[in-house]
C-alpha positions in Angstrom: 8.3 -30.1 0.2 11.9 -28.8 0.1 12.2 -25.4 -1.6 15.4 -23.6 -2.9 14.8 -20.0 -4.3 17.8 -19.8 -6.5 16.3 -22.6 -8.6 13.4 -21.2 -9.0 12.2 -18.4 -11.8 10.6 -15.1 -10.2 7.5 -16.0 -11.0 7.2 -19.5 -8.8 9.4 -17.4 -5.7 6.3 -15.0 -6.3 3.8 -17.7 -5.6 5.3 -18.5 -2.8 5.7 -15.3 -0.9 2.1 -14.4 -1.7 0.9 -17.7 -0.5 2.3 -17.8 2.4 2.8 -14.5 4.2 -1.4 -12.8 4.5 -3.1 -11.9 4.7 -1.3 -8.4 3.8 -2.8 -5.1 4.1 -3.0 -3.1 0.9 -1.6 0.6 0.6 -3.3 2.3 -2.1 -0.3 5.0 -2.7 -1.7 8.3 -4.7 1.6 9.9 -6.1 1.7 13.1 -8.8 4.1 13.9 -11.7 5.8 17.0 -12.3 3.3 17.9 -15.1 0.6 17.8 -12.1 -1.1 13.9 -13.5 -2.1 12.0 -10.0 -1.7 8.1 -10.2 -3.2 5.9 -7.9 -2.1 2.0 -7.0 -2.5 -0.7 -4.5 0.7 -2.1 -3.2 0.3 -5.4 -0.6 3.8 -5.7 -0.2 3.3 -3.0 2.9 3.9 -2.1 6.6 4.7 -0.4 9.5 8.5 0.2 10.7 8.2 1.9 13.8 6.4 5.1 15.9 9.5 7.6 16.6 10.2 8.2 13.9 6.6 7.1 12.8 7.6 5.2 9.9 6.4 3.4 7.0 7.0 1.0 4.1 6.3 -0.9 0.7 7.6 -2.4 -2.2 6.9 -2.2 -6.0 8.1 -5.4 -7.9 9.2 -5.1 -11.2 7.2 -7.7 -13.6 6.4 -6.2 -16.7 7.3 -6.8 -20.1 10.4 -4.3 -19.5 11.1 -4.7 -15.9 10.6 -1.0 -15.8 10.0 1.1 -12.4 6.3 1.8 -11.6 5.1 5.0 -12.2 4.3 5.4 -8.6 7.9 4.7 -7.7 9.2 6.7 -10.5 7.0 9.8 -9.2 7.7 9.4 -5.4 11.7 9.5 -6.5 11.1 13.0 -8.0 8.6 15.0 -5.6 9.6 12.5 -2.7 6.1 12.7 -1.4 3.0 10.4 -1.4 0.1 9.1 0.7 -1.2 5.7 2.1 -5.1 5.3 1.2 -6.3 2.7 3.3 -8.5 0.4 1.8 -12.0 -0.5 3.2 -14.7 -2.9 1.6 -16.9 -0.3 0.0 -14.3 0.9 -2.1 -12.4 -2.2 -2.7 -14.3 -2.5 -6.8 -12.5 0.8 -7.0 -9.0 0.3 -5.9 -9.0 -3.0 -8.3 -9.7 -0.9 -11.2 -6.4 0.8 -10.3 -4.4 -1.5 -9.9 -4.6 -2.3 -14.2 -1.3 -1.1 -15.9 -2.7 2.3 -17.5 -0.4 4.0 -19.4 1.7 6.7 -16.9 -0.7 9.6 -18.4 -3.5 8.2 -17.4 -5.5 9.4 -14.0 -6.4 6.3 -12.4 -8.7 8.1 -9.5 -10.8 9.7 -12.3 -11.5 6.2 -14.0 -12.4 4.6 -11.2 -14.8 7.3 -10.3 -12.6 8.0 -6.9 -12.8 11.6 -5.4 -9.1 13.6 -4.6 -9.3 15.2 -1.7 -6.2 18.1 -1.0 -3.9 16.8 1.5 -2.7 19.0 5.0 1.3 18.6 4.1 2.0 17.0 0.8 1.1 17.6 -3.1 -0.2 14.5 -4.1 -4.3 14.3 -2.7 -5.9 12.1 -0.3 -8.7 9.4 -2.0 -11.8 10.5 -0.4 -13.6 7.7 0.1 -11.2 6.3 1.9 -11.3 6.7 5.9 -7.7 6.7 7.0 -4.8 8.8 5.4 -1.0 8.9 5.8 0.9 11.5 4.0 4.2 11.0 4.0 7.9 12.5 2.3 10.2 9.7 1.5 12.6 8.8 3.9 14.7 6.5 2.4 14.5 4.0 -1.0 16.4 0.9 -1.4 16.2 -1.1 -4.8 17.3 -4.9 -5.5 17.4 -6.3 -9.1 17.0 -5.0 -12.2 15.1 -7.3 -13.5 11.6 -9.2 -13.5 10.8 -9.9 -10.3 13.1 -7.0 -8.7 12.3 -4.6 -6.5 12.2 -1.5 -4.1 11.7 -0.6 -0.5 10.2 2.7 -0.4 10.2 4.1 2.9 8.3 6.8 4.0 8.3 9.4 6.8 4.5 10.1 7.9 4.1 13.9 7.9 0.1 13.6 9.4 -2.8 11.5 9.2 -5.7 11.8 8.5 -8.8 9.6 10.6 -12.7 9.3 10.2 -14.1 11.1 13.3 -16.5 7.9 13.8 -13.0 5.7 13.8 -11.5 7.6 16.5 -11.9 6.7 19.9 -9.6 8.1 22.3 -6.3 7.5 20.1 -7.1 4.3 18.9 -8.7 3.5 15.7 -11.9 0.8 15.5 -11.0 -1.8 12.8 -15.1 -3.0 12.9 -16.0 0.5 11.9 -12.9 0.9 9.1 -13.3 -2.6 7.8 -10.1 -3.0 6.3 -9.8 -5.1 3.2 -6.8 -8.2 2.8 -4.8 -9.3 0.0 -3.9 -13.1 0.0 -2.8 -15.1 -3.1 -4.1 -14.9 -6.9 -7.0 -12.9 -7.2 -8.2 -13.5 -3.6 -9.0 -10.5 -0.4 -10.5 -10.8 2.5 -12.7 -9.2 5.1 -10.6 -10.1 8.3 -13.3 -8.0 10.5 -15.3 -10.7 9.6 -13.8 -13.2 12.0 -12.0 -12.3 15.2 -10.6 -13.2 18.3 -8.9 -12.0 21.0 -5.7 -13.4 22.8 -4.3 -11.5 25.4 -0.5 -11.2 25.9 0.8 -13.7 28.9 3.0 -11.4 31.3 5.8 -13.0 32.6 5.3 -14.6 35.8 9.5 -14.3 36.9 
């Protein structure tokens, strides 16, 4: 099959990136308004940049009915700060309830029965329940498109983090014990703890 993306519509170019580059880690960004409102919202279009500066990134599309920004985007532009929950399986029924288009007023932590925890640097909280934290000020924020299917990269500076004690093991984090949860296409995740391997890095011989 031979694809070119200027023939498609946004929607089918969607299918495709979400189809074929997972599974993708979700950052569940909390965010607050200047009237003090916390929204919370999974993001899979997310990754690391690099360690010095320790640097992070994601992207909200635009793909509703006005191609309007995302209120997380829209309150990360004016305080410039937000954190990365990271999302494990026992809060994964949670983090879905969030991610339903709510109106900007609405607190999505408190529906979902999530618990805000006050962060160390920022103003927007830390999700409780989840066991790994990145609060970060916005480094940078690039946007592409105005319409459905545009988007934003949203970088982010990572002021401090935040680990489970029982994750930490002399500077590294155990992914058995965090359990991290993976966005692939549609309405599918998945446990990738579930099923590992390792393969060790071949060193140059020369």
């Amino acid at each position: 099959m031979e694809i070119t993306p200027s023939n498609l519509e946004w929607r089918e170019a969607y299918k495709l990136l979400v189809g074929s580059i997972l599974p993708r880690p979700i950052a569940f960004v909390t965010t607050i308004d200047q009237k003090g409102v916390v929204n919370a919202a999974p993001f899979s279009f997310f990754t690391a940049i690099c360690a010095d500066p320790m640097l992070i990134c994601f992207s909200p599309m635009r793909r509703g009915s006005d191609s309007a920004k995302k209120d997380t985007l829209k309150n990360i532009e004016i305080t410039k700060e937000f954190v990365i929950n990271i999302v494990s399986e026992d809060f994964v029924e949670q983090m879905n309830i969030c991610a339903t288009e709510f109106p900007a007023e609405t607190d999505e932590m408190a529906i979902a029965g999530l618990t805000k925890v006050t962060s160390e640097t920022v103003k927007p909280p830390r999700v409780k329940e989840s066991k790994v934290h990145l609060e970060c000020t916005l480094y940078d924020v690039l946007h592409f498109g105005e319409h459905k299917g545009a988007g934003s990269l949203v970088i982010g500076k990572v002021e401090h983090v935040h680990v489970a004690d029982e994750l930490y093991d002399k500077g590294r984090i155990n992914s058995e014990k965090l359990k991290p949860i993976g966005r692939l296409a549609g309405q599918m995740y998945t446990k990738p703890m579930t099923d590992v391997f390792e393969l060790v890095r071949k060193t140059n011989p020369g």
